[in-house]
N, C-alpha and C positions, 0 to 999 in steps of 0.2 A: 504494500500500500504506500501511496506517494506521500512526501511528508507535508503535512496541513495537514491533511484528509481526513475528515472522520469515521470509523466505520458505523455501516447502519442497525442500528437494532431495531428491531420492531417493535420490541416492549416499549421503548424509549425512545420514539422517533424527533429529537427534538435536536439540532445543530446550534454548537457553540455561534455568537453572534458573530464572531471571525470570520466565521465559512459557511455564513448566511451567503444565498446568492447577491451580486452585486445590485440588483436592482429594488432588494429587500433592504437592502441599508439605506439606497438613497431615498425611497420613499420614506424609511422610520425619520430623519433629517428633514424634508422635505415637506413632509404631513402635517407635522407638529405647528411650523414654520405659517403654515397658510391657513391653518384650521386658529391659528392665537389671531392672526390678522384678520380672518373673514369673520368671525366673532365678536372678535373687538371692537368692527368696525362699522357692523350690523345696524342701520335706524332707518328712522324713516324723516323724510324730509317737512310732507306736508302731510295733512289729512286729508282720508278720504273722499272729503265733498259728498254731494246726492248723487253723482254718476262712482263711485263708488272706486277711486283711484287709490286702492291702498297696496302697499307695496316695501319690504324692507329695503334696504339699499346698502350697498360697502363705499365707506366713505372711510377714506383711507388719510383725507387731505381735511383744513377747515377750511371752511367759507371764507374765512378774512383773505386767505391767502389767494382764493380764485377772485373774488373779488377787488383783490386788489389789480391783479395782473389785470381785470378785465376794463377798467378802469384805466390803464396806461396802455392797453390799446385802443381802448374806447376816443383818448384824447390823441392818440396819433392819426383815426380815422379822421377824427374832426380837421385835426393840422393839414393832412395830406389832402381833403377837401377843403379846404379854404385857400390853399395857396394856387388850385385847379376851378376854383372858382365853381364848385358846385353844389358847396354845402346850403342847405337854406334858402337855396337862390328863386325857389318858387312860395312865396310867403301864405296865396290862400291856399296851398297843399299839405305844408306843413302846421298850417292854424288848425287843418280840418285832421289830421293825424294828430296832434296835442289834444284836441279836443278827445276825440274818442277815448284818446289812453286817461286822460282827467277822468273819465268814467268808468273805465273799466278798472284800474288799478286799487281804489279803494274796496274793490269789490275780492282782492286778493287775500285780505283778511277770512276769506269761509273756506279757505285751506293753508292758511300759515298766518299766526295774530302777527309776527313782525313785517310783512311784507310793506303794508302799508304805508310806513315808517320808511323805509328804502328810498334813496336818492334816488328816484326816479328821476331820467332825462330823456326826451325825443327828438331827434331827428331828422331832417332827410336830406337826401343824396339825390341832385341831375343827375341821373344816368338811367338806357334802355336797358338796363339791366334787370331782371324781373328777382331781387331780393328785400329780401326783411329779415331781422333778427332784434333777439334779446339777450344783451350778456350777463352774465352771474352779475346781481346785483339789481337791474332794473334799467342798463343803459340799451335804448332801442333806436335803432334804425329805417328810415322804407326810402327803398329806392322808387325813383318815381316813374319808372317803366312798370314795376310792379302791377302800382295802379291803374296808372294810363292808360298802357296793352291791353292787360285784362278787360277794361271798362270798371275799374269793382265800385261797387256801391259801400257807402258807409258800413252797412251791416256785415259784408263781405271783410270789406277792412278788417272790422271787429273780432270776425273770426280768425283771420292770422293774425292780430296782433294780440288775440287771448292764446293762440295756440305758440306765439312765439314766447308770451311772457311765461306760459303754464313750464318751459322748460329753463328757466330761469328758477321758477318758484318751486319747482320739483329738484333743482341743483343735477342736471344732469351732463351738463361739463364735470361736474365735482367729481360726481360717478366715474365718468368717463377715464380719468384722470388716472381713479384710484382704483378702475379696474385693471388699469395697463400697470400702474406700479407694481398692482399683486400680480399680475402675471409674469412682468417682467422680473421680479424677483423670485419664480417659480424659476423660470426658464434660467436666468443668472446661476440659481443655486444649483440646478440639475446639470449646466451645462460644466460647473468645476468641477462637477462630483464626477461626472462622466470621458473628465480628461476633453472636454472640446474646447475649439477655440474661438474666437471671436465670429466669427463668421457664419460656424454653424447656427450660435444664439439668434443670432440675425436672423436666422431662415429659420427657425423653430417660431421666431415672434412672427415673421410672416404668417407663418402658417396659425397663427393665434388669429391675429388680423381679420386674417379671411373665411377662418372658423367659425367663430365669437363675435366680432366687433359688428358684425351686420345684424346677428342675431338681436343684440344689446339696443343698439341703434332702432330698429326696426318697434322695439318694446319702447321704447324712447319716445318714436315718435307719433305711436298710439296712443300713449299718457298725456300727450301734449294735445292731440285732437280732445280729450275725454275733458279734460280740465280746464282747456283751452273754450269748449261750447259751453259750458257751463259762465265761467267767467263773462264770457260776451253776451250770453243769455240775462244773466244779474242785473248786467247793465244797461239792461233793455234793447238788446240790439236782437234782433230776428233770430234763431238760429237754426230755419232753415235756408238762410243762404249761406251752411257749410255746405250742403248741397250743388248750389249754383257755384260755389266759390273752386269745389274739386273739379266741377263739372268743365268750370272752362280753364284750370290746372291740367286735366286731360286730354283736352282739345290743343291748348300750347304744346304739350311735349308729345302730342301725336303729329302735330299739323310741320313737324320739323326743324320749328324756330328751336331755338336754345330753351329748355326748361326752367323755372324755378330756381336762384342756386340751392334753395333749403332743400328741393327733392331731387337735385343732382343723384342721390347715390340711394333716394328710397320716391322712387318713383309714383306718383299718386296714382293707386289704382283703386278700382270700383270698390273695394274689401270696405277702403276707409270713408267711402259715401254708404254703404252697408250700418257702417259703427254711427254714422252720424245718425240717419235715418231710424235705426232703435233705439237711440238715444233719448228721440224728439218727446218721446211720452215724460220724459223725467225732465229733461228741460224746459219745455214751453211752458208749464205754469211758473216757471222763476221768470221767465221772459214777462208774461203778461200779468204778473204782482208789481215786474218793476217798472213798467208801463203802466198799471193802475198808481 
């Protein structure tokens, strides 16, 4: 018998941890590692609301720190639009985008009490560009091809601009963040234990990427529809022209022009006019209380 080796008994089938296989050590290492972190790190951001978004979350990161970063991007968007002459430069489009988020933003209190509170800031950008966003924290943007192209009506509006804050008030950059940390600290750990080198990690995280990160994404930006018609419903805005608002989302990114950037990589398909449409029975009485 080779020297290591144990021999086997079968009364006793149990291997010193030495001459465990190699992939049973790195897991004992490994497991511990991600099971302290996914635990620890476990909450939830907002509550459920009447559409009923509850959900834990691994938040690996705090808020101060995304919010801060989103904040000194926020003001270099600004910069780099001002010196290009296209920040604000259509004043009754960006009165008519201020106004809506004045109403929907207090409305962010019926899934998180501090939202309200939030430095909120609006917005907008000349450019054919058909985007909108909301960064960690409450800083939002609309490009004004968004509106224009589309045609969208106020209530249209409404609905991305609750759908873009609900992923602000859900922290799902946060998420985002601190699911690549944990992963990346899987992959990191597994790849010294395994004798690899740099390169291999790389292509392991790839393969995370294009595993996972669509999967996450995809749940992301379900939550953001759900929490999203709610909020714009509070505020009295219709919500069935989430309806009208996918509808001609569909029609953009079939008709060939350039899509959406927000649905660049999750393309609006009929599923989530589906989500909105069984929704409408839980939403429209908040619509038409806040209308009364």
């Amino acid at each position: 018998m080779k020297a290591g080796m144990v021999k086997y008994n079968p009364d006793y089938p149990y291997q010193e941890p030495s001459t465990m296989p190699r992939f049973h050590r790195i897991y004992s290492v490994i497991l511990p590692v991600v099971m302290i972190a996914v635990l620890g790190g476990c909450e939830s951001t907002t509550s459920g609301g009447a559409v009923g978004a509850n959900r834990q979350q691994l938040l690996l990161v705090s808020s101060a720190e995304l919010d801060q970063m989103a904040v000194q991007a926020y003001t270099k968007l600004k910069a780099d639009s001002t010196k290009k002459g296209t920040l604000n430069t259509d004043a009754a489009l960006t009165n008519r985008v201020r106004g809506i988020a004045n109403r929907i933003t207090p409305q962010t209190r019926a899934f998180r009490a501090d939202a309200p509170g939030w430095k909120w800031e609006v917005n907008t950008i000349t450019s054919d560009e058909l985007n909108a966003f909301c960064m960690p924290g409450g800083k939002i943007m609309f490009y004004s091809g968004l509106i224009k192209r589309l045609s969208l009506s106020d209530d249209e509006i409404a609905v991305v601009m609750g759908h873009e804050i609900a992923h602000a008030l859900r922290e799902h950059s946060r998420e985002q963040v601190s699911q690549a940390i944990a992963a990346q600290t899987t992959i990191g750990i597994g790849a010294a234990l395994l004798g690899l080198g740099d390169g291999a990690a790389s292509l392991a995280n790839t393969g995370y990427e294009a595993l996972i990160a669509t999967r996450f994404s995809r749940t992301d930006e379900s939550e953001a529809d759900r929490i999203g018609l709610e909020l714009s419903s509070r505020a009295g805005y219709d919500p069935r022209a989430g309806v009208t608002l996918w509808q001609k989302m569909l029609k953009a990114s079939q008709s060939g022009s350039r899509p959406p950037e927000f649905l660049s990589t999750h393309p609006a398909e009929t599923s989530r006019i589906q989500q909105i449409e069984s929704l409408l029975p839980t939403v429209m009485p908040l619509y038409q209380a806040a209308r009364r």
